[in-house]
PAZAPA-4460 file (N, C-alpha, C; in steps of 0.05 Angstrom, whole numbers, plus 32768, in hexadecimal, padded with zeros to 4 digits):
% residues 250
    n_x    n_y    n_z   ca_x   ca_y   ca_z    c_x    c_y    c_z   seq   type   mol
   80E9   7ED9   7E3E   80D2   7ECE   7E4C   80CA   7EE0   7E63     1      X     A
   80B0   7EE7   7E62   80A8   7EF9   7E77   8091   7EE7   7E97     2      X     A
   809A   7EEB   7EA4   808C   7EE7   7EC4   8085   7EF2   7ED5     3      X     A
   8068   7EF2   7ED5   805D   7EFD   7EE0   8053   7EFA   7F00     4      X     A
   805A   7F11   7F08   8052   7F06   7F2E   802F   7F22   7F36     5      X     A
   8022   7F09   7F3D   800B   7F18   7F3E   800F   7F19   7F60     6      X     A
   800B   7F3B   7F70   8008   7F37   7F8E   7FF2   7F29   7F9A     7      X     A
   7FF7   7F25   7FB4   7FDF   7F15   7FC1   7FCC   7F26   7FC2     8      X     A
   7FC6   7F44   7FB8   7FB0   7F50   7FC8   7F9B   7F4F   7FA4     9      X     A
   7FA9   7F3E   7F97   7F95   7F3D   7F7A   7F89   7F2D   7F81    10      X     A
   7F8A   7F0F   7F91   7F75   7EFB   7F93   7F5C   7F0A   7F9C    11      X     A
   7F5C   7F20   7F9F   7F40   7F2B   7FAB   7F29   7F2C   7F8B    12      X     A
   7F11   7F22   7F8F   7F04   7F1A   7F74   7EFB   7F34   7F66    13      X     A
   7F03   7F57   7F6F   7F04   7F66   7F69   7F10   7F6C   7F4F    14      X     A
   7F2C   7F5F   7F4E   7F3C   7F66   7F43   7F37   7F4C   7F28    15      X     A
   7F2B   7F40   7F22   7F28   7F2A   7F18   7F26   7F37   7EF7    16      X     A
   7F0C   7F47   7EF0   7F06   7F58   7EDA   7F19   7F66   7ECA    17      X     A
   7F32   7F75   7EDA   7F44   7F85   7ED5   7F5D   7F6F   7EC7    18      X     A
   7F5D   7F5E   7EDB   7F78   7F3E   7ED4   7F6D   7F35   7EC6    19      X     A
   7F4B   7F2A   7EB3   7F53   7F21   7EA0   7F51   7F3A   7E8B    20      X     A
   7F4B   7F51   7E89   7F4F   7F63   7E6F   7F70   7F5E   7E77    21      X     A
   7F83   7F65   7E86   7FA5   7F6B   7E81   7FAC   7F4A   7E6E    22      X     A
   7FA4   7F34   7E77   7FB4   7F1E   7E6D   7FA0   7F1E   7E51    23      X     A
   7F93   7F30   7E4D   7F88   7F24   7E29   7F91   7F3A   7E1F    24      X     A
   7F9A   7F52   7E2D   7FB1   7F61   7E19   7FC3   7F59   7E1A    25      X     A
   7FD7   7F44   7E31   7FF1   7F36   7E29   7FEE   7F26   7E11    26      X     A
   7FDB   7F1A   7E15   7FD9   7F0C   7DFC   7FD1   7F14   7DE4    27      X     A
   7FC4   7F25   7DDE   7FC9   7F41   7DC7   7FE7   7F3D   7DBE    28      X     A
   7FF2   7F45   7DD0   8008   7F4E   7DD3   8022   7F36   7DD1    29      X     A
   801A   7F25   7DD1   8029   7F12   7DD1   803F   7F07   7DE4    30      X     A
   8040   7F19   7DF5   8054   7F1F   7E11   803F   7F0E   7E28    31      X     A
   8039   7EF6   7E25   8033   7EE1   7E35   8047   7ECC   7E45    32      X     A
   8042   7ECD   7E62   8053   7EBE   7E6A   804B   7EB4   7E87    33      X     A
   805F   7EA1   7E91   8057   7E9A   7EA8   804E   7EAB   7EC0    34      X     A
   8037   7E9F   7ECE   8025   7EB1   7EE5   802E   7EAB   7F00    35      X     A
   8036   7EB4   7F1B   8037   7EAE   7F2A   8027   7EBC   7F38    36      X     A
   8013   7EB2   7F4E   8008   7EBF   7F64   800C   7EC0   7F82    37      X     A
   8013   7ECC   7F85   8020   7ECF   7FA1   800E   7ECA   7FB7    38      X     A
   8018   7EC0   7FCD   8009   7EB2   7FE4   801F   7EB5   7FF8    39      X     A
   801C   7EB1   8011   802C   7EB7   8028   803B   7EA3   802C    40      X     A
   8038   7E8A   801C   804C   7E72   8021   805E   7E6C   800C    41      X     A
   805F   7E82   7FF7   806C   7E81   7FE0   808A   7E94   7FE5    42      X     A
   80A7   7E8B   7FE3   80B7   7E9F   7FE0   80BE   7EA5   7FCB    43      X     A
   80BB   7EC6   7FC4   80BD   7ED1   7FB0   80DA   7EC6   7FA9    44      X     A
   80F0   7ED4   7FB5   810A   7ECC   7FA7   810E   7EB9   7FA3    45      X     A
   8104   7E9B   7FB0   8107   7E85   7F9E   80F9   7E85   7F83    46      X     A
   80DC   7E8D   7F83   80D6   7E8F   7F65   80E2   7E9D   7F4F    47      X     A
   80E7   7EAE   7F5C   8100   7EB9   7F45   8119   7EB0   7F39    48      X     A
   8125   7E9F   7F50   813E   7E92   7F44   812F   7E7F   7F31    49      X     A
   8111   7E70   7F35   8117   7E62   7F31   8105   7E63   7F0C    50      X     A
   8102   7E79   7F0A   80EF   7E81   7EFD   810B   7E8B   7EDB    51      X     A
   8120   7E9D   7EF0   8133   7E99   7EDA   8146   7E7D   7ECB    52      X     A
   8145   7E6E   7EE7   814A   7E51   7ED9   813C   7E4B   7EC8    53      X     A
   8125   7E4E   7EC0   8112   7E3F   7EAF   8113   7E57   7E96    54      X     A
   812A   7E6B   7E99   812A   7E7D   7E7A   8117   7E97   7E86    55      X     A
   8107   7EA6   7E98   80FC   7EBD   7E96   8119   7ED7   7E9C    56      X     A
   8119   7EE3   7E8B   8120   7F01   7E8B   8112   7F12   7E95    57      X     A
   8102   7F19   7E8E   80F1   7F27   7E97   80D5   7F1F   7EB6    58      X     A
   80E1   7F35   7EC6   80C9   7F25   7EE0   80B3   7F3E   7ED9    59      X     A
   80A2   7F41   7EE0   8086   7F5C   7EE0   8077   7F5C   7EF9    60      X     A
   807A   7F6D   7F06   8069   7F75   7F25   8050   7F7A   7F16    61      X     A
   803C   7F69   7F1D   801E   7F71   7F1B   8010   7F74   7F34    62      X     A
   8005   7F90   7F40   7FFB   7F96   7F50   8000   7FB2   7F54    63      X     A
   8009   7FC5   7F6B   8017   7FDD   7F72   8036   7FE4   7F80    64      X     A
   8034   7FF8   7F8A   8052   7FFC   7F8B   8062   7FEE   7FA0    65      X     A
   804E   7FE4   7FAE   8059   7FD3   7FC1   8062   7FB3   7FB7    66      X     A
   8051   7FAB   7FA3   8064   7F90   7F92   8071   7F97   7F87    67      X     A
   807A   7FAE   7F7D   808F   7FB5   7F70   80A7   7FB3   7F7C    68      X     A
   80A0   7FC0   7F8D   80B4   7FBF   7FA4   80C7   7FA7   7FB1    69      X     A
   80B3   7F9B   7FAF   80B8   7F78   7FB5   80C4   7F67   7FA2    70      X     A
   80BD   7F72   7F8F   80C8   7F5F   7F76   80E2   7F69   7F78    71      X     A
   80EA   7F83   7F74   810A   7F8D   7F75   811F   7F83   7F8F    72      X     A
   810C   7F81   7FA3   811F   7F78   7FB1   8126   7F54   7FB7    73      X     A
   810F   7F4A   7FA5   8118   7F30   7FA4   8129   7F31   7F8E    74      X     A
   8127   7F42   7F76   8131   7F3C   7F5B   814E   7F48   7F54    75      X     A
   815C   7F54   7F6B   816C   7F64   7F6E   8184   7F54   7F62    76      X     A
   818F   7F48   7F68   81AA   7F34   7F65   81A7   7F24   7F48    77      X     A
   818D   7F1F   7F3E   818F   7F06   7F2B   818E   7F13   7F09    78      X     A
   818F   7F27   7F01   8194   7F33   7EF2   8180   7F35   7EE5    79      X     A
   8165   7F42   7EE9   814C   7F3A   7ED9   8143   7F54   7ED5    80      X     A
   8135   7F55   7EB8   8129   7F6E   7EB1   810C   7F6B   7EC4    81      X     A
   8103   7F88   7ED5   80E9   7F8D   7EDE   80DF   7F94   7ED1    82      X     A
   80C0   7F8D   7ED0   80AC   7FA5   7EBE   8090   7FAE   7ECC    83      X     A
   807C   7FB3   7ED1   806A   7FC1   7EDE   8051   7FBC   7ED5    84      X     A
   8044   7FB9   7EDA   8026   7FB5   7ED9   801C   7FBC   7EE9    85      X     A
   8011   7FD6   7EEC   8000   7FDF   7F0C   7FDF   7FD4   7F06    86      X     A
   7FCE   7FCC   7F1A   7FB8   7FCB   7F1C   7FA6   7FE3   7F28    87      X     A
   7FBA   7FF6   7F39   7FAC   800B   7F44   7FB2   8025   7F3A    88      X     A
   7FA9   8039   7F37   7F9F   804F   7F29   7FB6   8066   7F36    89      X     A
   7FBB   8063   7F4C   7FC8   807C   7F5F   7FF0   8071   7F65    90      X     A
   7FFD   805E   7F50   800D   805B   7F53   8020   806F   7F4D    91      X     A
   8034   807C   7F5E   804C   8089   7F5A   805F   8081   7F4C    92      X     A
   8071   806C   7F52   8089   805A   7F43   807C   8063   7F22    93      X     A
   805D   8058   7F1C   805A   8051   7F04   805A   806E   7EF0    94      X     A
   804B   8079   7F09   8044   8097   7EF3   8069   80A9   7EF5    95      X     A
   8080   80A4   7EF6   8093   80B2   7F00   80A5   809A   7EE6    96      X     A
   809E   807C   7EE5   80AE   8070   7ED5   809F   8074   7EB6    97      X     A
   8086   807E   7EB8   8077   807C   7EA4   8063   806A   7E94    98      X     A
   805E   805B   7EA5   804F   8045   7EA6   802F   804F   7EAA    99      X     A
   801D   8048   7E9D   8004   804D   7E9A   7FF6   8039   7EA9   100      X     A
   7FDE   8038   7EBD   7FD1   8024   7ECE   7FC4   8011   7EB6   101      X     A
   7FBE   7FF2   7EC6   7FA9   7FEA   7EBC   7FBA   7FD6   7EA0   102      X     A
   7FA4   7FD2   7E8D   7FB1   7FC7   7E71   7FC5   7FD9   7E5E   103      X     A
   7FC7   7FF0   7E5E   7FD8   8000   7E56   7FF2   7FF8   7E5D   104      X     A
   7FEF   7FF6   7E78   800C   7FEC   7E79   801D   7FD9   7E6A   105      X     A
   8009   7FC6   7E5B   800E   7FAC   7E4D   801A   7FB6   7E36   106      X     A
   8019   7FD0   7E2C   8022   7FD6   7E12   803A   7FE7   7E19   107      X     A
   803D   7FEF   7E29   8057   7FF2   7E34   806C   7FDF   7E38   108      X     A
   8066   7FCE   7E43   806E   7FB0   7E49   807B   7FA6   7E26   109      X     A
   806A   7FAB   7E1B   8076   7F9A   7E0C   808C   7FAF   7DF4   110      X     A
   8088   7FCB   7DFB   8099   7FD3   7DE1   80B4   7FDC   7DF2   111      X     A
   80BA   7FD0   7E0C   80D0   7FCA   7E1B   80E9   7FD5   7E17   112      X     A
   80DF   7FF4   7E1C   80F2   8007   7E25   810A   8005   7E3A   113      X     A
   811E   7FF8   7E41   8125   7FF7   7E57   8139   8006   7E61   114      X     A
   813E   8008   7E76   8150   8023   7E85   815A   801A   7E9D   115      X     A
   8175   8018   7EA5   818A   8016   7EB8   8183   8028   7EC2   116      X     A
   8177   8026   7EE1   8179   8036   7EEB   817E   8034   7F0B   117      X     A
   8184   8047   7F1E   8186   8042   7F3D   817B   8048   7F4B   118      X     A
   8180   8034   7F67   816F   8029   7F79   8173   803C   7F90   119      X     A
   816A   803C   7FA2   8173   8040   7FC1   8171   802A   7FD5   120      X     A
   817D   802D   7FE5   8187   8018   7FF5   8187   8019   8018   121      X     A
   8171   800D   8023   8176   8018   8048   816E   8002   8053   122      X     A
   818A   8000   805D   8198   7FE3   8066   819E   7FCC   8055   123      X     A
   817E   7FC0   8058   8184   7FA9   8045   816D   7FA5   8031   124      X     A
   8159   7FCC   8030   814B   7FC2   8025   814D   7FD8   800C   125      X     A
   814C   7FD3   7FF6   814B   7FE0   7FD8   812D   7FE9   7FDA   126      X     A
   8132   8008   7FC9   8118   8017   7FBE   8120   8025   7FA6   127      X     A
   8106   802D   7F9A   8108   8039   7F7E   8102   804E   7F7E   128      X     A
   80EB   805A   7F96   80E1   8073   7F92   80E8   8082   7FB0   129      X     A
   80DE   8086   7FBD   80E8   809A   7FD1   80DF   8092   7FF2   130      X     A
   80ED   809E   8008   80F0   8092   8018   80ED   80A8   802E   131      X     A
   80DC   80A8   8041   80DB   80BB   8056   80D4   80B9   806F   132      X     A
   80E1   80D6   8083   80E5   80D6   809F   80CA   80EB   80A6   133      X     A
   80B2   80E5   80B2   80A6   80FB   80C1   80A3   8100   80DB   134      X     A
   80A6   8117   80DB   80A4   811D   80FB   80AD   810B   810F   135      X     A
   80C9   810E   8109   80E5   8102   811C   80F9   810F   811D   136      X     A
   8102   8108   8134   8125   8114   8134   8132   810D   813B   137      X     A
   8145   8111   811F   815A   80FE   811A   816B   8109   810E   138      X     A
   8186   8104   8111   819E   810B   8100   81AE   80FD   80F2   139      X     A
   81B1   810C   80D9   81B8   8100   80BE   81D7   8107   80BD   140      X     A
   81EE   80EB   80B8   8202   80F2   80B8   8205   80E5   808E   141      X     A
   8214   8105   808F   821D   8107   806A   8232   8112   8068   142      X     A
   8246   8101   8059   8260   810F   805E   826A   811A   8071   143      X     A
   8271   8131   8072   8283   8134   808B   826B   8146   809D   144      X     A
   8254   8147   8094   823C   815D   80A6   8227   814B   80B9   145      X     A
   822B   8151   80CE   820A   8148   80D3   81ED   8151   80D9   146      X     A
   81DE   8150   80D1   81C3   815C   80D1   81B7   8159   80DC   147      X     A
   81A9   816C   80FC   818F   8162   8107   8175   816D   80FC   148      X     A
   8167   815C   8100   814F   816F   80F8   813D   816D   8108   149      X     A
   812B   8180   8106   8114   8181   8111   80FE   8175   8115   150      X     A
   80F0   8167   8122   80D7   815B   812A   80BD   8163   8106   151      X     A
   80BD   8178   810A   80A7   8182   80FB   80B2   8183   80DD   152      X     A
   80CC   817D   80D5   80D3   8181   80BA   80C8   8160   80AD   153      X     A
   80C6   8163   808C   80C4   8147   808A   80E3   8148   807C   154      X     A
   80EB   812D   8073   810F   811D   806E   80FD   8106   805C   155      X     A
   810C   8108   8044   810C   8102   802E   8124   80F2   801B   156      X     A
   811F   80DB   8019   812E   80CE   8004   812F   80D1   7FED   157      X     A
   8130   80CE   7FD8   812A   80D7   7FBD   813A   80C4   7FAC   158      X     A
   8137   80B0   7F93   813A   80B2   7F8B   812D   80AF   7F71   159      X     A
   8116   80B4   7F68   8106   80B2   7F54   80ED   80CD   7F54   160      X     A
   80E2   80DA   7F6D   80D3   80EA   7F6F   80C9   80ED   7F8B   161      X     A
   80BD   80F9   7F90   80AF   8104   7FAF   809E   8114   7FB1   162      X     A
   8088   810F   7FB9   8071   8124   7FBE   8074   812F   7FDB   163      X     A
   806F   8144   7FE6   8081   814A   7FFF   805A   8164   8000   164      X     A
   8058   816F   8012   8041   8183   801F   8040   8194   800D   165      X     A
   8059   819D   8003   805B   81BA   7FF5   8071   81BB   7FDC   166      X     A
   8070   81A7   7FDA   808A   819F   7FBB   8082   818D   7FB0   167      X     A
   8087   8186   7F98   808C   8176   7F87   80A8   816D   7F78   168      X     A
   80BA   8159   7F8A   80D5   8158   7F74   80DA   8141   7F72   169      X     A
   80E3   813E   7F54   80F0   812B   7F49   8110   812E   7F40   170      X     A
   8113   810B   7F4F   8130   810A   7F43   813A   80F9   7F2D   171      X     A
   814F   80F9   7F24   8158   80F1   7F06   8166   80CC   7F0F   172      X     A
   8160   80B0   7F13   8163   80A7   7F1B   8171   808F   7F12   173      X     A
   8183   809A   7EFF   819F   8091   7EED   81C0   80A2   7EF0   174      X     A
   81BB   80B7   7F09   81CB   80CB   7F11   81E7   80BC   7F23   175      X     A
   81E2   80A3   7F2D   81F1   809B   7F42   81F2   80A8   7F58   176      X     A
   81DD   80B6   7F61   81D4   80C2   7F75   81B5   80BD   7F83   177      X     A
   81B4   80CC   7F98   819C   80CF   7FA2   819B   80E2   7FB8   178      X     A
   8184   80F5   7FB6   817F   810C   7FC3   816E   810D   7FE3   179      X     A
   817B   8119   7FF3   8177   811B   8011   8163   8134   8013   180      X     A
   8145   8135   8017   8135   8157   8010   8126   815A   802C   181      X     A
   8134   816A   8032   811F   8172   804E   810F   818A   804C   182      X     A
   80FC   818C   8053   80E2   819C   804B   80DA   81A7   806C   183      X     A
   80E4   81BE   806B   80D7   81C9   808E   80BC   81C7   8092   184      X     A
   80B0   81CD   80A6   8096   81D4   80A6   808C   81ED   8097   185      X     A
   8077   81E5   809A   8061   81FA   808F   8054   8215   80A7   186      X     A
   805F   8223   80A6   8057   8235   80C1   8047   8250   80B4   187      X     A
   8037   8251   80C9   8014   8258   80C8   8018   8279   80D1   188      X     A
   8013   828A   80BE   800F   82AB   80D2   7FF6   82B5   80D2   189      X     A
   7FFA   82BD   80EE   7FDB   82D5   80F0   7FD0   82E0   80DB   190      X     A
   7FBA   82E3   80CC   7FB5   82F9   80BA   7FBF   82EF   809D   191      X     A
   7FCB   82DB   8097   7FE3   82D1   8082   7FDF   82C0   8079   192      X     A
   7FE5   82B9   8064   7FEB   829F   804C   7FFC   828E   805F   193      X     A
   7FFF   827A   8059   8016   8262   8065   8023   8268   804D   194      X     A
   8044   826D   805C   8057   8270   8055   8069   8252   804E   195      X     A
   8073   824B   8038   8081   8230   802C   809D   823C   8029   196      X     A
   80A8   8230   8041   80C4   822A   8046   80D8   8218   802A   197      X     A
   80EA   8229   8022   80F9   8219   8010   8108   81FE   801A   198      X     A
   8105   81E6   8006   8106   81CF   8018   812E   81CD   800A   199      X     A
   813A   81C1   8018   815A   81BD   8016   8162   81A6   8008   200      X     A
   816C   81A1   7FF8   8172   8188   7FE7   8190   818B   7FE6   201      X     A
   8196   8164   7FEE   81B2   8167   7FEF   81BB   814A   7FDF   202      X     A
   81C7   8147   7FCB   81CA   812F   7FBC   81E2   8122   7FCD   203      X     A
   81E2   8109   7FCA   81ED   80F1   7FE5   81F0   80DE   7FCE   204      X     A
   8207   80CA   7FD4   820A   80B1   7FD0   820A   8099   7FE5   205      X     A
   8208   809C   7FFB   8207   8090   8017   8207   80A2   8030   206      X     A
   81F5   80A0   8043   81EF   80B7   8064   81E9   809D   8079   207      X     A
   81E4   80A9   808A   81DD   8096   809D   81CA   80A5   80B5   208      X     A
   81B5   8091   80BA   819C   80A8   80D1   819D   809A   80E4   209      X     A
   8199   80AC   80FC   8199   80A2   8113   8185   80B1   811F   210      X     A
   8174   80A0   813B   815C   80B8   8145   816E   80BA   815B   211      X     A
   815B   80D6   8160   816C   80E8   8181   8163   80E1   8198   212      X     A
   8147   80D1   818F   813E   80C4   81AA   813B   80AA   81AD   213      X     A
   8120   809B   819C   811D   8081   819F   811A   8078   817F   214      X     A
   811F   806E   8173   8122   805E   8157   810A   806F   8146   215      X     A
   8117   8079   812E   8103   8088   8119   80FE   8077   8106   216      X     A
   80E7   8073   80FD   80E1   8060   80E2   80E0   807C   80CD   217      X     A
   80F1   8066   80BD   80E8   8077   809E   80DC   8061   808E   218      X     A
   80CF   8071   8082   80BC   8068   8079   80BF   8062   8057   219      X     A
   80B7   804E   8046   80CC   804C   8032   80AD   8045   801A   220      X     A
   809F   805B   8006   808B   805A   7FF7   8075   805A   8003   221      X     A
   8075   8069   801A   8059   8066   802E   804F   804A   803D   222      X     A
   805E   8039   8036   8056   801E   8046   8068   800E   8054   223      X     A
   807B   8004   8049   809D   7FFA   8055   80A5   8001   806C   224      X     A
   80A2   8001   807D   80B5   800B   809D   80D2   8005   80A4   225      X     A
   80DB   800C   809C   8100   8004   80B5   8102   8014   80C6   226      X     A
   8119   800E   80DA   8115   8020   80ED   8137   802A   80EF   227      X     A
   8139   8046   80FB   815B   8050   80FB   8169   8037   810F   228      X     A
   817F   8032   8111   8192   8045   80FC   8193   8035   80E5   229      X     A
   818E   804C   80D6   8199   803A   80AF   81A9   804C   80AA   230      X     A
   81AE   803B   8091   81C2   8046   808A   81C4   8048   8066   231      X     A
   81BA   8061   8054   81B0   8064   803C   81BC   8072   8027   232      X     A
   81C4   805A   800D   81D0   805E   7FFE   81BE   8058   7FE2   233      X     A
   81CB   8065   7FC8   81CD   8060   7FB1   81D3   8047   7FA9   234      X     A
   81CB   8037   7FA0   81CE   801E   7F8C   81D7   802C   7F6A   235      X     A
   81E8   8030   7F62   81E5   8036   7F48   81E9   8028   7F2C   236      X     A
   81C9   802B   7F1F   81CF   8018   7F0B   81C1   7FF6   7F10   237      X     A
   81B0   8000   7F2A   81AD   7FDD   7F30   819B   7FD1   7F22   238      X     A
   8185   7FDF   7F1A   8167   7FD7   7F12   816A   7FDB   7EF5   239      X     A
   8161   7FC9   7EE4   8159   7FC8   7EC5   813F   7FC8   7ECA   240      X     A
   8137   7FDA   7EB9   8114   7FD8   7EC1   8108   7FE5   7EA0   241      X     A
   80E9   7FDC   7E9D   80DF   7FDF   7E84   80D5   7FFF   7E8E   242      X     A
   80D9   8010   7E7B   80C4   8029   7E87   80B0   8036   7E69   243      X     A
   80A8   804F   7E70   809C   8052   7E5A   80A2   8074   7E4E   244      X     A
   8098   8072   7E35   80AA   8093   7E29   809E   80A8   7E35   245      X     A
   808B   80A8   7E49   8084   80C1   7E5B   808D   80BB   7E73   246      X     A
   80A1   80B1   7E7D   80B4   80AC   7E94   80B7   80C8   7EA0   247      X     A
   80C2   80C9   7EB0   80C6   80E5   7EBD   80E8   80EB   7EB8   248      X     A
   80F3   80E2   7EA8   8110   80E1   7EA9   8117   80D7   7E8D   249      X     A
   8137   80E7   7E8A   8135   80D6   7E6F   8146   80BC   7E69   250      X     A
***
C-alpha cells in the first residue's frame, strides 16, 4: 500500500493542474493510495506510524528535496520503503537517484526498483544528498588529524553528489562511507585565466566540526541550517528507497 504525503507548499492553486495529471497517472498505473496533505498542525511522524498501522509500505515525498528530506527523517526508524515524486524541475536528490520530474516519476514509482542505500547523519538530523560549510572557519576533527580551514574554501559533505564553483562530484552511496571535499578558492591573476585549485577528498565514517570563532552553520541541501559543533557520520544501509535505471550509481 502506497502513501502519499503532499508538502504544504502544493496547496498553492498553482500546483493544482500538475496534481491532478500525477494522480490520473497513479491511477493508470494502478499504484493508488492514501493522500496526506500537510499543514503546520499535522505531525508527520505520527502519520507515519500511523499510516503503517493501517498496512502502508511504501510512503512517497510529493513535492521537492526539501519533503524529501522530511519524510526520511520522520521515516527513519519504521522500516518503510521511500519513493519520490518531484513537482519541481531543478531537483538534485531526483536527477542523481534517477527520478524524472513531474508524472514520469509515476512510472518509476511503479516499476519499483529499490536500493539500500546510505544516509548521513549531523546530530540528529539525517540527509541523502550533501551538506555544506561556506566561508567559515572551522576545524574538522577525523581520525587522528585535524583540519583547519580557511574562511574562503568551501567544506563539503557528500554523500550522493555535490555541485561545488568548479567541480562536479559524485559519490557511490551504498559504500558505507561518506566523503569530506574541500574546494580552495578560486584565485584571480593579472593578465590570466582563473586558475582552479584541485579540490581534496577524504572518505570518513564519522568527524566532528567545530568553529574557531562564533558557531558555523552548515548548511545541509541548500536550505536546512544546524549549527557547529556537530558531529557527522555515515548511516549505513539506512534508507530503502525506489530509484530509477538512470540513477547515478549502480
Amino acid at each position: 500500500m502506497y502513501f502519499y504525503i503532499y508538502d504544504i507548499f502544493l496547496n498553492d492553486k498553482k500546483f493544482n493542474n500538475i496534481l491532478t495529471k500525477t494522480e490520473d497517472r497513479l491511477a493508470d498505473l494502478d499504484i493508488k493510495g492514501k493522500v496526506c496533505r500537510l499543514n503546520l498542525l499535522k505531525n508527520l511522524k505520527e502519520l507515519l506510524v500511523d499510516a503503517k498501522k493501517n498496512g502502508a509500505k511504501t510512503v512517497v515525498a510529493v513535492g521537492d528535496d526539501v519533503t524529501f528530506n522530511k519524510i526520511i527523517n520522520a521515516a527513519i526508524d519504521l522500516d518503510l520503503v521511500v519513493g519520490y515524486i518531484p513537482l519541481v524541475k531543478n531537483s538534485k536528490i531526483a536527477e542523481i537517484l534517477g527520478i524524472f520530474p513531474l508524472e514520469k516519476a509515476c512510472d518509476i514509482l511503479a516499476q519499483r526498483i529499490i536500493k539500500k542505500i546510505d544516509l548521513g547523519k549531523i546530530n540528529n538530523y539525517y540527509f541523502i544528498n550533501s551538506a555544506k560549510i561556506i566561508k567559515e572557519n572551522v576545524i574538522i576533527k577525523l581520525n587522528n588529524f585535524a583540519i583547519t580551514t580557511l574562511r574562503n574554501n568551501q567544506i563539503h559533505f557528500c554523500n550522493l553528489g555535490v555541485e561545488a564553483l568548479n567541480f562536479n562530484y559524485h559519490c557511490h552511496p551504498a559504500d558505507g562511507l561518506l566523503e569530506l571535499i574541500i574546494v580552495p578558492e578560486q584565485k584571480k591573476f593579472i593578465f590570466k585565466a582563473k586558475k582552479t585549485e584541485k579540490q581534496s577528498v577524504f572518505p570518513f565514517t564519522k568527524l566532528k566540526v567545530n568553529s574557531l570563532n562564533d558557531q558555523a552553520t552548515i548548511l545541509i541541501d541548500d536550505k536546512v541550517m544546524i549549527k557547529t559543533p556537530a558531529e557527522i557520520e555515515v548511516v549505513s544501509g539506512k534508507l530503502k528507497v525506489v530509484v530509477g535505471s538512470n540513477r547515478h550509481f549502480d
